[in-house]
Phi, psi and omega in degrees: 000145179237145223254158170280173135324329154230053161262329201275311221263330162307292145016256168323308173296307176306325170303286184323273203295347174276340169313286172306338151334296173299321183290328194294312183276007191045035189269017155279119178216165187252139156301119199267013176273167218295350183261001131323053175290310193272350174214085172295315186300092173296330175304303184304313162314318179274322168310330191258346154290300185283359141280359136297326190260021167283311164355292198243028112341264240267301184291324178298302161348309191244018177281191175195107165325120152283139144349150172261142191306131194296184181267139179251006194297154184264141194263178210272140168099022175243140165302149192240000000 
């Protein structure tokens, strides 16, 4: 099943606030081990997932579902 535009964009808004949830209660922490290079920092981290994910917040807003396309394929013994 395909999911439409704006449930992904319902979603994505949900994601975000649960994010900010988690940070708020301060349940979020970053792995200090050696392969953790670019976010060490959890505010910044978390700061910087949630601005992607308005990034697409903010794009998703205005998308729109077409109906999915019928199919043309010719069905077998019909003339096309």
């Amino acid at each position: 099943m395909t999911r439409n535009a704006s449930e992904i964009y319902d979603d994505l808004k949900a994601l975000a606030n649960e994010l900010e949830d988690l940070a708020a209660t301060g349940r979020i922490t970053m792995s200090t081990d050696s392969w953790n290079k670019d976010y060490p920092d959890t505010k910044q981290a978390v700061a910087q997932a949630l601005a992607t994910l308005q990034v697409a917040i903010n794009a998703t807003c205005w998308m729109e579902t077409l109906p999915e396309a019928e199919s043309t394929a010719t069905k077998p013994g019909h003339r096309g």
